[in-house]
VEXTOR-380328 format. One line per 4 residues: number of its first residue (from 1); their letters; for each residue y, z, x of N, C-alpha, C. Coordinates in steps of 0.1 Angstrom, whole numbers, plus 5000, padded with zeros to 4 digits. Each point is the difference from the previous one (the first is absolute). Layout:
BEGIN
NUM) a) Y Z X Y Z X Y Z X  ...
***
This chain:
BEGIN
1) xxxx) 4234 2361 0879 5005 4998 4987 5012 4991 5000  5003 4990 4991 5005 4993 5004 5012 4999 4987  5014 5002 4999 5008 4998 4992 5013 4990 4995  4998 4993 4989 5004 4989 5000 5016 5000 4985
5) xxxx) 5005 4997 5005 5015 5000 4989 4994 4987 4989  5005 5006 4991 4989 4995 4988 5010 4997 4988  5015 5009 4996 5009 4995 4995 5010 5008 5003  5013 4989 4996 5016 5009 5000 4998 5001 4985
9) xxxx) 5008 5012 4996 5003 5003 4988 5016 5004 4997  5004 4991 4991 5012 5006 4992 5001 5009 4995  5012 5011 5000 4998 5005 4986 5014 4993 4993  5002 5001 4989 5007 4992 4993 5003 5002 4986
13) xxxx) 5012 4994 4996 5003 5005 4983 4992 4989 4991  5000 4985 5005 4994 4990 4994 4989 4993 5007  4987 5007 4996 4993 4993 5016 4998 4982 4998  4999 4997 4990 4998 4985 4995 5011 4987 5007
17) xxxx) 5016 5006 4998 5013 5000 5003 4995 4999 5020  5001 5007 5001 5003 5006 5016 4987 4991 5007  4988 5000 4994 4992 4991 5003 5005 4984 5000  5002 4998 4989 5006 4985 5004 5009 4993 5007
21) xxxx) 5011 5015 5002 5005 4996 5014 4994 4994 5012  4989 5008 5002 4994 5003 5012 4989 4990 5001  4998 4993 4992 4990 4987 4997 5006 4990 5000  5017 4996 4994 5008 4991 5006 5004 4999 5013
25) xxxx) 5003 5015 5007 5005 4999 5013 4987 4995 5012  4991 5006 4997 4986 4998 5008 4993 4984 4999  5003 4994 4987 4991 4990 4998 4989 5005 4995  4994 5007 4995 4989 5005 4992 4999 5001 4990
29) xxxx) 4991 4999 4989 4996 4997 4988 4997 5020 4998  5007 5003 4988 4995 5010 4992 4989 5002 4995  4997 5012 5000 4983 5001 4996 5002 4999 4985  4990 4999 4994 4998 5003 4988 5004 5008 4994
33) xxxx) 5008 5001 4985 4999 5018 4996 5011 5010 5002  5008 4992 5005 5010 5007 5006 5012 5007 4985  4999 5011 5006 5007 5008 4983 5015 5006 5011  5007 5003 4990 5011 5010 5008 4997 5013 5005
37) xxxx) 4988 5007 4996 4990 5012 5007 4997 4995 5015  4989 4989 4999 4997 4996 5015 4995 4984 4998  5004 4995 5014 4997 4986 5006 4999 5003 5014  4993 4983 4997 4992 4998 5018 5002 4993 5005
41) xxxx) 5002 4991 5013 4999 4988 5005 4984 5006 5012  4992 4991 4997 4987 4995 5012 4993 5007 4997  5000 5012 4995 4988 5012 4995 4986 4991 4993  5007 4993 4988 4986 4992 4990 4993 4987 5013
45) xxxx) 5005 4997 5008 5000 4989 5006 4997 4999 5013  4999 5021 5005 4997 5004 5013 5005 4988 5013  5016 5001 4996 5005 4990 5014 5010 5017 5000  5000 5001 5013 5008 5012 5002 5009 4991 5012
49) xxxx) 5017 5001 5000 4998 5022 4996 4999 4996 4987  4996 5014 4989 5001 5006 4989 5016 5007 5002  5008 4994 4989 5006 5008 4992 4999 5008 4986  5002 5008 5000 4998 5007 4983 5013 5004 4998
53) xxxx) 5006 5001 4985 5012 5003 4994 4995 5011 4991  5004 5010 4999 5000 5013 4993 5011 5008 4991  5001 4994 4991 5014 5010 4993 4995 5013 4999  5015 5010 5004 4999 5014 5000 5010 5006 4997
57) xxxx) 5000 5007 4995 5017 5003 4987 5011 5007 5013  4997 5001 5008 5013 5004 5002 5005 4989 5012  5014 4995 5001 5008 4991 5011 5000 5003 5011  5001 4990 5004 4999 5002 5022 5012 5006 5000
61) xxxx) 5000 5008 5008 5012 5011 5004 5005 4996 5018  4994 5003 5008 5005 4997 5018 4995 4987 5001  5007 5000 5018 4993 4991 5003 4981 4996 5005  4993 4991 5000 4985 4996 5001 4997 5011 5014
65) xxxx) 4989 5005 5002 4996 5006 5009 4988 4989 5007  4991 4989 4991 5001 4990 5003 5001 4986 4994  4999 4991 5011 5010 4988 4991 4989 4989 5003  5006 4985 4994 4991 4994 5003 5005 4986 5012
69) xxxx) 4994 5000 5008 5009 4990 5011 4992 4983 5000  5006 4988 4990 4994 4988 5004 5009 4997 5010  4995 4983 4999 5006 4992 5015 5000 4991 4995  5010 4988 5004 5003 4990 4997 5008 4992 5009
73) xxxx) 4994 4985 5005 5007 4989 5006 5015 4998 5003  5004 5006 4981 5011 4992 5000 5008 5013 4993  5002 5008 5008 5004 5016 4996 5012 4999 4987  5013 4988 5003 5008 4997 4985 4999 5001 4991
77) xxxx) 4991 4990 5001 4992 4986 4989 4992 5013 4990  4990 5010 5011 4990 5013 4993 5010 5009 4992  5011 5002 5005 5008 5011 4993 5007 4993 4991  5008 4988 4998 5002 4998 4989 4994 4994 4988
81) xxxx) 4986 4998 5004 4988 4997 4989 5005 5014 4993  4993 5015 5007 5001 5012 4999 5012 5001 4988  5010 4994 5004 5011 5009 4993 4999 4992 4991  4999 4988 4997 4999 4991 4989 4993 5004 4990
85) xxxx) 4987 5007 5005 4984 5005 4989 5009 5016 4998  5011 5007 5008 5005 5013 4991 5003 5009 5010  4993 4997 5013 5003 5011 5011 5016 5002 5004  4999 5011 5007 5014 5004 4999 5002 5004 5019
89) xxxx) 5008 4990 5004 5002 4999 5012 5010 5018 5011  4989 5006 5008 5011 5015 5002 5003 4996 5015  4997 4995 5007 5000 4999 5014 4997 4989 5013  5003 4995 5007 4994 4987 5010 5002 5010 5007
93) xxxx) 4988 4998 5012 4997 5005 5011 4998 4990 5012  5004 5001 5011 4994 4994 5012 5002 5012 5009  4987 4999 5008 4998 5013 5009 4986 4994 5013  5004 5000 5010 4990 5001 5010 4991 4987 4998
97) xxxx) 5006 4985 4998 4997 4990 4995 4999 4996 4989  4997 5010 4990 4994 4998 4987 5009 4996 4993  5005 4991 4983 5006 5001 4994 4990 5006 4985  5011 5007 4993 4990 5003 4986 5015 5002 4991
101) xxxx) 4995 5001 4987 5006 5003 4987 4996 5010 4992  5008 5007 4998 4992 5018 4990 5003 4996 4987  4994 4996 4990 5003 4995 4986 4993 5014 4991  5004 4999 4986 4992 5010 4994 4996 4990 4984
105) xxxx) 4988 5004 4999 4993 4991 4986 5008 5003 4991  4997 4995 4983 5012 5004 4990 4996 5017 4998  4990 5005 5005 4999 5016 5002 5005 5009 5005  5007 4996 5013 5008 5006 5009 4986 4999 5011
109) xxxx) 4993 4998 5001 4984 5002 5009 5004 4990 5015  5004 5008 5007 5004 4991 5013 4993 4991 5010  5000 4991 5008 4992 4990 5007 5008 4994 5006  4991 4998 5010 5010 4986 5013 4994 4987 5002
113) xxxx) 5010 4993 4996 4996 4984 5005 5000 5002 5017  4993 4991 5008 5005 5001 5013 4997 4986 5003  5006 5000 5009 5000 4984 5010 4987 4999 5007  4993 4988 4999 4991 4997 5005 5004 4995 5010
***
């Protein structure tokens, strides 16, 4: 049997909002339809990954249990796009070669840029 990751889901106070972040930051086109209830990037258009945006009345409280990790060329250049579109910069890392950045969307919803 074979099991395959099919989408990330937000939960969120504005899913339309938080989506467009995440469509500027990625380079992807918004799906259709997108309400402040729920939005999608790649679902109508089946290019995954699938993201889904979900508003849900109550606020992100701790930190992510999980997050979402891109990568990028030009690790700067990717974080300050990031902050420019709203993200909010918590941390640089370099560890065991790697370089990365712990940013949080305008949600608080956390993710690392890392160095390609």
């Amino acid at each position: 049997m074979e099991i395959t990751l099919h989408t990330v889901t937000f939960d969120c106070a504005d899913a339309d909002k938080l989506a467009r972040f995440w469509s500027q930051l990625l380079a992807r086109p918004l799906d259709d339809g997108a309400t402040a209830e729920f939005a999608s990037i790649g679902i109508s258009a089946q290019t995954p990954p699938h993201l889904a945006f979900v508003q849900v009345p109550e606020a992100k409280q701790v930190k992510n249990r999980v997050h979402v990790d891109l990568v990028a060329a030009d690790l700067a250049a990717a974080v300050e796009r990031a902050l420019d579109l709203g993200a909010a910069r918590l941390a640089d890392h370099a560890d065991d070669g790697y370089r990365w950045s712990t940013l949080a969307d305008p949600e608080g919803n956390e993710f690392d840029i890392v160095a390609a």
